[in-house]
C-alpha positions in Angstrom: 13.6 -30.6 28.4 17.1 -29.4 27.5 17.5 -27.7 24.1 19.9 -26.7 21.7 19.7 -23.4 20.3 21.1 -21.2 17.4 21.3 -18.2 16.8 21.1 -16.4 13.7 24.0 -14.3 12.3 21.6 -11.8 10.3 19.1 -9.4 12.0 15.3 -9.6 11.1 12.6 -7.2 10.4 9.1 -8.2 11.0 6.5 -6.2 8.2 3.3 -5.9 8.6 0.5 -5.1 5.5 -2.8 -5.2 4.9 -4.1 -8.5 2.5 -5.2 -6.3 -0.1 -1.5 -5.7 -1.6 0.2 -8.5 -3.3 3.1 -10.7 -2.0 6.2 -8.4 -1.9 9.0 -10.2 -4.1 11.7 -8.8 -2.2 11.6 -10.9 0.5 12.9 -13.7 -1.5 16.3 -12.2 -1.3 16.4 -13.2 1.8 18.1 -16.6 2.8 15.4 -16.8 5.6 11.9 -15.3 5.2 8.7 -16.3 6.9 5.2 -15.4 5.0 1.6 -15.8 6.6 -1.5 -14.1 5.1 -4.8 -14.3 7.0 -8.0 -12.7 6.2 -6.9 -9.6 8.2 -3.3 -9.0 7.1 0.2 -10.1 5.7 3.1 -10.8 7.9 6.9 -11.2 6.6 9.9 -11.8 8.6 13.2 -11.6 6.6 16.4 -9.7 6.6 15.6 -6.0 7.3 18.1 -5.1 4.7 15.9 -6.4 2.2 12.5 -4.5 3.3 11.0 -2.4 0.6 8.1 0.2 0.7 7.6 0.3 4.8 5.4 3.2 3.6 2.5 0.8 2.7 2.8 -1.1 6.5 4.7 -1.4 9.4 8.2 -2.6 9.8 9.3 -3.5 13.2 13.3 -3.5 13.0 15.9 -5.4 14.9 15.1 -8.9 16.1 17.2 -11.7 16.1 16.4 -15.3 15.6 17.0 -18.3 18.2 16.7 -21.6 16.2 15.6 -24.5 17.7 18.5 -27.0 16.8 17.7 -30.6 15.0 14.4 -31.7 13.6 11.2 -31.8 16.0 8.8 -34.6 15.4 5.3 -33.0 15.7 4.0 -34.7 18.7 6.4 -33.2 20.4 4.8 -30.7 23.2 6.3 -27.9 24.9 9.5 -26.9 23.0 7.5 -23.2 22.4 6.1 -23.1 26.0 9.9 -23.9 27.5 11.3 -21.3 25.9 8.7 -18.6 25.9 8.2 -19.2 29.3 11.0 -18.8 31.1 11.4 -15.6 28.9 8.1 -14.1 30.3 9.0 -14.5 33.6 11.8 -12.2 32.8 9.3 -9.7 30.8 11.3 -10.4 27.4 8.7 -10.1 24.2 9.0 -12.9 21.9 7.6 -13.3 18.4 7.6 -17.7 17.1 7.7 -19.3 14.0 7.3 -22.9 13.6 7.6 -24.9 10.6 7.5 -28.4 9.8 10.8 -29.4 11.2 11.8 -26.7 14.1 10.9 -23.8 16.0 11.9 -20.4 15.9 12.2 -17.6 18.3 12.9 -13.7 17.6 14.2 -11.4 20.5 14.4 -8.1 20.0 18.4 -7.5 19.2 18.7 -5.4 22.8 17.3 -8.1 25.0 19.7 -11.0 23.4 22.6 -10.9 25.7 19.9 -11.1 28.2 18.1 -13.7 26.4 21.1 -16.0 25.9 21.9 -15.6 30.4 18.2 -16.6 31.0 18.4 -19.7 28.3 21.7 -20.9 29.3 20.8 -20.3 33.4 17.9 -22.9 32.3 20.0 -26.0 30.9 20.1 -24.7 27.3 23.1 -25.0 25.0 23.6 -21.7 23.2 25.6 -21.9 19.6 26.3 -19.6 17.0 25.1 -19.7 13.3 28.5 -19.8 11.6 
């Protein structure tokens, strides 16, 4: 499975609270944001320019975020796994988001160039968000 891929101009900050605090409304500044509660904790990805109060959690800074290009269909199987995987083998962490329509991937911003060799080495088409 050959995909196309795009990456994300902004870079992303992935916070970490506990559930007891309320949502945070900053990260609705942000063009792209990600929110998942669970009974253990809160997790927001955004633009880390717009993270407030990292004293309250954790704030892991500079990822950057491979789009999975197009709309996926749900029965769809593998798109995670191809990409993830032939990342591991190369010992590059990942962090996924997947939505309704698409997948997302976040690199940590010093293992992108690196990232983008290993994707494009494997059939992938590589663009630019513009």
């Amino acid at each position: 499975m050959k995909l196309d891929l795009i990456i994300l101009k902004d870079t992303y900050g992935i916070y970490q609270l506990d559930n007891k605090y309320k949502v945070p409304g900053w990260m609705k500044s942000s063009d792209f944001y990600s929110f998942t509660r669970t009974p253990d904790e809160i997790s927001i990805v955004c633009k880390q320019s717009v993270i407030k109060a990292p004293d309250k959690g954790i704030v892991d800074k500079n990822w950057k975020i491979i789009k999975v290009r197009g709309t996926l269909n749900l029965s769809l199987t593998g798109i995670i796994a191809e990409i993830t995987g032939v990342l591991g083998k190369s010992k590059i962490p990942v962090f996924t988001i997947s939505t309704y329509n698409t997948d997302f991937i976040l690199v940590k911003e010093e293992n992108l160039d690196k990232t983008i060799t290993i994707l494009k080495n494997n059939g992938h088409k590589i663009f630019s968000e513009k």
